[in-house]
LUMMI-997469 format. One record per residue (C-alpha): residue number from 0; residue in three letters; z, x, y. Coordinates in Angstrom, 1 decimal, padded with zeros to 4 digits. Layout:
// LUMMI-997469
{nr->NUM | rest->ALA | up->Z | east->X | north->Y}
...
//
This chain:
// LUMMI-997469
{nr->0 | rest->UNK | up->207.1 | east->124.6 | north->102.9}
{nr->1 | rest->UNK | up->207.7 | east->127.8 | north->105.6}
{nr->2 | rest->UNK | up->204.3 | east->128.7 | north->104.6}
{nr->3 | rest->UNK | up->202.5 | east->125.7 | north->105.1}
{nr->4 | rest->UNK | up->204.3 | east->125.4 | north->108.3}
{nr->5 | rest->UNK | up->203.1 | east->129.5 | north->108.7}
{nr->6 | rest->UNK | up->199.6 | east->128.4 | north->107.8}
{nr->7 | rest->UNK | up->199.5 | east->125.3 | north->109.9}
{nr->8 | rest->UNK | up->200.4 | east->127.5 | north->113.2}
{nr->9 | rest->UNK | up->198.0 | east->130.2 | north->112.3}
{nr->10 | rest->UNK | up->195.2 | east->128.0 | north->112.2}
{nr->11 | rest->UNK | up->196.4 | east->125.6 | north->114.4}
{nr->12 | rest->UNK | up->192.9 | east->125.7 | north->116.3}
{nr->13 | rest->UNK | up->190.8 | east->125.1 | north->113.5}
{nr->14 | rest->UNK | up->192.3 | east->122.1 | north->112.1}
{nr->15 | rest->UNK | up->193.9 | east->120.4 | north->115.7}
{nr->16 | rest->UNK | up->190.1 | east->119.9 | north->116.3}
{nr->17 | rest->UNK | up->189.5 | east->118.2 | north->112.6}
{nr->18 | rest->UNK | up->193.5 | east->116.5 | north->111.8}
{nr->19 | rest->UNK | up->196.5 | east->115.2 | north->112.9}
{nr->20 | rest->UNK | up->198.8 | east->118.6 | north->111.8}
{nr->21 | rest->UNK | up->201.8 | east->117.3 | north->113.8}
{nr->22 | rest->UNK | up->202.1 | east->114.5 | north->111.5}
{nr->23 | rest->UNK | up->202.4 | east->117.0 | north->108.7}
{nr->24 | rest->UNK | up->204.4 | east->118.9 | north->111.0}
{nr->25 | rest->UNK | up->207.3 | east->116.4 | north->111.4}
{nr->26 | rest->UNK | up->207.0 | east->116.0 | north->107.5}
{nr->27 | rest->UNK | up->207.8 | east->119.1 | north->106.8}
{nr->28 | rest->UNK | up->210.5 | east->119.2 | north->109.2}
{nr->29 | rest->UNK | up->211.7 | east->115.7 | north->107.7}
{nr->30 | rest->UNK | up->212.2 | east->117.3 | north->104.5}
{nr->31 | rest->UNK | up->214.2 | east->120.0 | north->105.6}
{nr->32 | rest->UNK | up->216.3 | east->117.9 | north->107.5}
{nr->33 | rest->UNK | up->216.6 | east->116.4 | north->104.3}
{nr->34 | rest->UNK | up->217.3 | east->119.4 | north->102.2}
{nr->35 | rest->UNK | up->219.9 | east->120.3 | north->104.9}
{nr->36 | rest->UNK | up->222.3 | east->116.6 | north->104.9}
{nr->37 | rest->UNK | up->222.0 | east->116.1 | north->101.5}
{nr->38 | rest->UNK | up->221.3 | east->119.0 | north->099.6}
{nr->39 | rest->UNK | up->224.4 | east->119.5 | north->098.1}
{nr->40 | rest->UNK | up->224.5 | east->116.5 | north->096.3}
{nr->41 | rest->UNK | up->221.0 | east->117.3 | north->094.3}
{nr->42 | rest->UNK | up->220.7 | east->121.2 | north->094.6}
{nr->43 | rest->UNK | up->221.7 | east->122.4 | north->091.0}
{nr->44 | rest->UNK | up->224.4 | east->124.9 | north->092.4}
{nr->45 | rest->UNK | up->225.6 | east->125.7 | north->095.7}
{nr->46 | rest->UNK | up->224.5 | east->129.4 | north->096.0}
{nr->47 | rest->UNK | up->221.0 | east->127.3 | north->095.7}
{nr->48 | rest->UNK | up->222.4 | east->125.5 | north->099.3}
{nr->49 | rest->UNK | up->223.4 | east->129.2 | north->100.6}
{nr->50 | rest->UNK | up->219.7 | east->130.5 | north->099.8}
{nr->51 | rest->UNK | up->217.7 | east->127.2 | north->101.8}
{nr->52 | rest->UNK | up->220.0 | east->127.9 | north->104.6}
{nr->53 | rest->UNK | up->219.1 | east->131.9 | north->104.6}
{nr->54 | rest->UNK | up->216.0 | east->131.8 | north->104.1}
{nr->55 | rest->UNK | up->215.5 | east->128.8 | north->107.2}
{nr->56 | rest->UNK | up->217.5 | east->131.3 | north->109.4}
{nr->57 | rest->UNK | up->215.2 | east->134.4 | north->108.2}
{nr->58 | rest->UNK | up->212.1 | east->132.7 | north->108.6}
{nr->59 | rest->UNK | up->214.0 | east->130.6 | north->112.4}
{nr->60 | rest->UNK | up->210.7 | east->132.4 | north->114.0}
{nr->61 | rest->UNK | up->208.5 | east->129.7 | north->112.2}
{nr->62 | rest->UNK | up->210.5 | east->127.5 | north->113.3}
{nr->63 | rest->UNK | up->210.4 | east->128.3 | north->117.0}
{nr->64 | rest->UNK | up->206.9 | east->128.8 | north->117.1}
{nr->65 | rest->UNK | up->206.2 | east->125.0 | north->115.8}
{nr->66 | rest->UNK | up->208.6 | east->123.9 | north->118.7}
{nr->67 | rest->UNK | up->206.4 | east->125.6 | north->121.3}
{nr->68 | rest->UNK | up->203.6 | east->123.7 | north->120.0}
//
């Protein structure tokens, strides 16, 4: 999902001009949101909960550039 969100930033001139990408956008974000408030309840183990929340705060510059857009 952090590379589709890479991919959609990348090429966010290309395909602004043909789709909607902020309504992917917020689905993306949606299901992180989701992976973060209920993750523990259907994430196999909990180091599986430690990894989504390293690798969202390794990869946080994704995230920052998709709130400048």
């Amino acid at each position: 999902l952090i590379n589709l969100l890479k991919f959609l930033m990348s090429n966010e001139t290309v395909l602004l001009a043909k789709h909607n990408i902020f309504t992917l956008a917020l689905m993306i974000v949606n299901l992180f949101n989701m992976f973060i408030t209920y993750g523990d309840t259907f994430l196999p183990t909990p180091s599986s909960y430690d990894e989504l929340y390293y690798e969202i705060i390794r990869m946080h510059q994704s995230f920052d550039n998709l709130y400048s857009m």
